[in-house]
N, C-alpha and C positions, 0 to 999 in steps of 0.2 A: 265808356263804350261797353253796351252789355252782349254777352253772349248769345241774348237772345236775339237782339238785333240785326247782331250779325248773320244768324240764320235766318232772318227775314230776310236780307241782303242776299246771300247765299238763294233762297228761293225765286228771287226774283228776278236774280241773271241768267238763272236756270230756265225757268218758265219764259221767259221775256216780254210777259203780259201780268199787267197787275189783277185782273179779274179772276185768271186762274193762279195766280201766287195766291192771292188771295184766299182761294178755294183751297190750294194743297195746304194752307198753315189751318186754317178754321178761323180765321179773321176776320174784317170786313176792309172791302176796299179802304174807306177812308181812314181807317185806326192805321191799316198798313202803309198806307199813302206819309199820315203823318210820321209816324216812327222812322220813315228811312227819309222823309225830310228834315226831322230834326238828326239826323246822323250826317247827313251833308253841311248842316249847319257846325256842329261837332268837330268835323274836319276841314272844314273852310273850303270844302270845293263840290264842283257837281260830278258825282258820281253817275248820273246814266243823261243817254240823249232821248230824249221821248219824241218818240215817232207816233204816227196818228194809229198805226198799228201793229208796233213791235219797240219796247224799249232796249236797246240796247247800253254796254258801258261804253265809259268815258275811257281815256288811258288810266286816270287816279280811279275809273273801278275796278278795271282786269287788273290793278295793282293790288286793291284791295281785297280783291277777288282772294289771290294768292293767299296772301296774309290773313285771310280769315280762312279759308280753309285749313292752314297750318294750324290755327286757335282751334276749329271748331273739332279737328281732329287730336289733339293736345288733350282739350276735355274730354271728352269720351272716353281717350285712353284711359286717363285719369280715375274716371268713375267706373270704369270695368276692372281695373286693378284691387277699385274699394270696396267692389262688390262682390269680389271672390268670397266663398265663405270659409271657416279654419280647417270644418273637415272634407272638404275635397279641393281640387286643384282645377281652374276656369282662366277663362281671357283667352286673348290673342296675343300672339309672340310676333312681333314684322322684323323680317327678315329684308334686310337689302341688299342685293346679288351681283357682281359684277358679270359678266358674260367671260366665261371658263369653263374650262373641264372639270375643277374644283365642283360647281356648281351638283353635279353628278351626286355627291353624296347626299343632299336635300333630303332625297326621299327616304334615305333608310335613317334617318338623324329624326324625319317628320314620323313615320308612320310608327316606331319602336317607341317614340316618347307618347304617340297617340294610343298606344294599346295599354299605356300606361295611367294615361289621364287625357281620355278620352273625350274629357270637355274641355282642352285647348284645343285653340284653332289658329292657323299663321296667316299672316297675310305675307305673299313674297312680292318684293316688286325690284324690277333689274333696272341696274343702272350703274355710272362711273364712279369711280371709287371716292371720287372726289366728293360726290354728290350724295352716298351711302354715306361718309364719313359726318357729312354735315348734318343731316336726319339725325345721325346720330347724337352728334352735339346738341342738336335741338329738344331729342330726347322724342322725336317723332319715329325713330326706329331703336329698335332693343338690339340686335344682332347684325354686322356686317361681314359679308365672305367677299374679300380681295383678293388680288394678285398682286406684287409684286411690281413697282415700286410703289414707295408711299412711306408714308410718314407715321406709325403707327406705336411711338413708343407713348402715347400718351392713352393707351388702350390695354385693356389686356387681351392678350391673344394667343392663339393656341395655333400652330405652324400643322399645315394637314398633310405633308409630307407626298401632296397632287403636284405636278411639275409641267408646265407647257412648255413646248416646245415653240422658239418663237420664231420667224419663216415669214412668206411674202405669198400672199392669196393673190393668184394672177388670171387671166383667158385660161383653159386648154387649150386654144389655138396659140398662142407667146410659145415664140423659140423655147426661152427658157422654162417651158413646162415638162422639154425634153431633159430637165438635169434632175439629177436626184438630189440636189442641192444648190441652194445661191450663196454667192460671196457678194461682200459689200463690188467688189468690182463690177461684176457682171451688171449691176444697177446703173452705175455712171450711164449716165446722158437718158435714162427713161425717166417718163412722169410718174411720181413719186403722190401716194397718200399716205400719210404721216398722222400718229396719233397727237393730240391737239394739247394733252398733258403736259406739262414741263419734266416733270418727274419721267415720264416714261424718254421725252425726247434725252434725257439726260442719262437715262441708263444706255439707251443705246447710244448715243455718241461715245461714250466709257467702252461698251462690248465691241462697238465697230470703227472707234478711232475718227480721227481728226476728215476722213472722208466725209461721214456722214454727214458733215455741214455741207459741203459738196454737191449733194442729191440736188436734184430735180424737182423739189415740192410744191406738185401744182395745187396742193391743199390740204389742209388737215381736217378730220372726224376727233367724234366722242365714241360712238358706239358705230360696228362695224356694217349695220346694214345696210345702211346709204351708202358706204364706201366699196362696197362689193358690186355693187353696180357698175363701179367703173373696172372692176374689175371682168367682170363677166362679160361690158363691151368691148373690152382687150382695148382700154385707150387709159386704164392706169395698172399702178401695182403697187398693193396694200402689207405695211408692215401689220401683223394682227398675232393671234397664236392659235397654235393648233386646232383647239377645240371650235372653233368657230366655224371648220367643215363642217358642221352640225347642221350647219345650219343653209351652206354653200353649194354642198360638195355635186350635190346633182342637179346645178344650173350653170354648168358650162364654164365651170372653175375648179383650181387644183391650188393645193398648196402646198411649197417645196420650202424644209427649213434652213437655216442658214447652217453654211459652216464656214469656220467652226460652229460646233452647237452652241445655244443659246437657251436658257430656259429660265423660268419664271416660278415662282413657290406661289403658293396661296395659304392666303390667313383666313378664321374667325375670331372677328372681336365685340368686344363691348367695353362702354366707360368702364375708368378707372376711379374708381371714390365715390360710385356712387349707389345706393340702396336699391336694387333690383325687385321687380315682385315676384311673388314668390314662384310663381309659372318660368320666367324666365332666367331666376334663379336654379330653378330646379333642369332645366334644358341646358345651361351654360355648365351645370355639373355632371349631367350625362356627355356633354363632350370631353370636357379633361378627364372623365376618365376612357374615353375611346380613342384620345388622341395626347394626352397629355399637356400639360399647363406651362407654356413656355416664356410668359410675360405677365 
């Protein structure tokens, strides 16, 4: 299966007419026609359904869809790494972000390493820790900034010494928007949105005790903007942490933390053992020394 292939593939689920794939590769219908038929042949299945005026995929091609975009994006990296030259410093650094207050520092971590070598450039993209962690394994992201829980000893990471506070995003109208604080009690018998992690559910049953199995959970999230929804209809209430007013705080929601307190560390890390380029070598050692090297 060749690379080029696959961005002929990639072009054509995009376009979803072979005339204009066609067109954006500089090909000709039939050359393109044949090359992703003998790719279906390759894989032993049909990759799109041909309509009289729109090709769309198959399931095996938004599967493959995925999977080549992880290659086509793999290469790239690849050859922008090999194309730095010795005397200056170039590429993209990707950053994968959880949704935190931690997040906060980005910009003075990006724009102080950019006065310095002003031909990188980052790409940030947010998401669950779970999901940063594995990019990383992939080797499809260089850098991840967590929170707390997680499983991070096979990384090296640097502890940012940022701490959330972690609490229940509920209505402004909910009684309890009148407290300065919630206990695991106050919760019993309300509809409960719960983070969907095992890790997280597993910190806080440790921080809030054998109740918390108890709760109410009419459903779990990954990331908190679909769940604030139900918050802001005042017909649920979302464990999340602080810094998430950011994003909440002025559509008709409040967030009260727990107590006892509760708080959360964030981490940056990157693999362990493995030969970095020299761009994000060099960014990973302006952090330990901003923050020092804890793993």
């Amino acid at each position: 299966m060749e690379i080029r292939v696959l961005r002929y593939f990639l072009t054509l689920a995009r376009e979803g007419n072979i005339s204009k794939a066609a067109e954006a590769l500089f090909i000709t219908q039939p050359t393109l026609s044949r090359q992703l038929a003998d790719l279906e042949a390759e894989l032993g299945v049909c990759l799109f359904e041909r309509g009289k005026r729109k090709i769309t995929l198959t399931e095996e091609g938004m599967l493959l869809r995925r999977r080549a975009e992880e290659m086509i994006d793999l290469e790239d990296k690849i050859e922008k790494e090999f194309q730095q030259q010795d005397d200056h410093l170039s590429g993209v650094i990707s950053i994968g972000a959880a949704e935190a207050r931690s997040a906060e520092i980005l910009p003075r971590l990006i724009t102080s390493f950019q006065k310095k070598y002003p031909e990188v450039t980052f790409d940030i993209q947010s998401d669950i820790a779970d999901r940063v962690k594995e990019g990383l394994d992939r080797g499809l992201l260089d850098i991840g900034l967590l929170v707390e829980p997680g499983d991070i000893d096979k990384y090296n990471f640097v502890r940012l010494g940022i701490d959330d506070r972690c609490g229940i995003l509920m209505s402004d109208r909910s009684p309890l928007a009148k407290k300065d604080f919630i206990t695991i009690d106050d919760l019993m018998g309300l509809p409960i949105l719960a983070n969907k992690r095992p890790s997280v559910q597993s910190f806080y049953r440790h921080a809030l005790g054998e109740k918390y199995d108890r709760l109410n959970v009419i459903a779990t999230f990954d990331l908190i903007n679909n769940a604030a929804h139900f918050a802001r209809q005042n017909v649920g209430y979302v464990f999340t942490i602080e810094s998430t007013m950011s994003e909440t705080s002025h559509y008709g929601t409040c967030f009260r933390p727990f107590f006892p307190a509760i708080q959360l560390s964030s981490f940056i890390i990157w693999k362990k053992y493995q030969p970095l380029n020299r761009a994000v070598k060099k960014f990973t050692e302006d952090i330990i020394m901003l923050f020092g090297h804890n793993g």
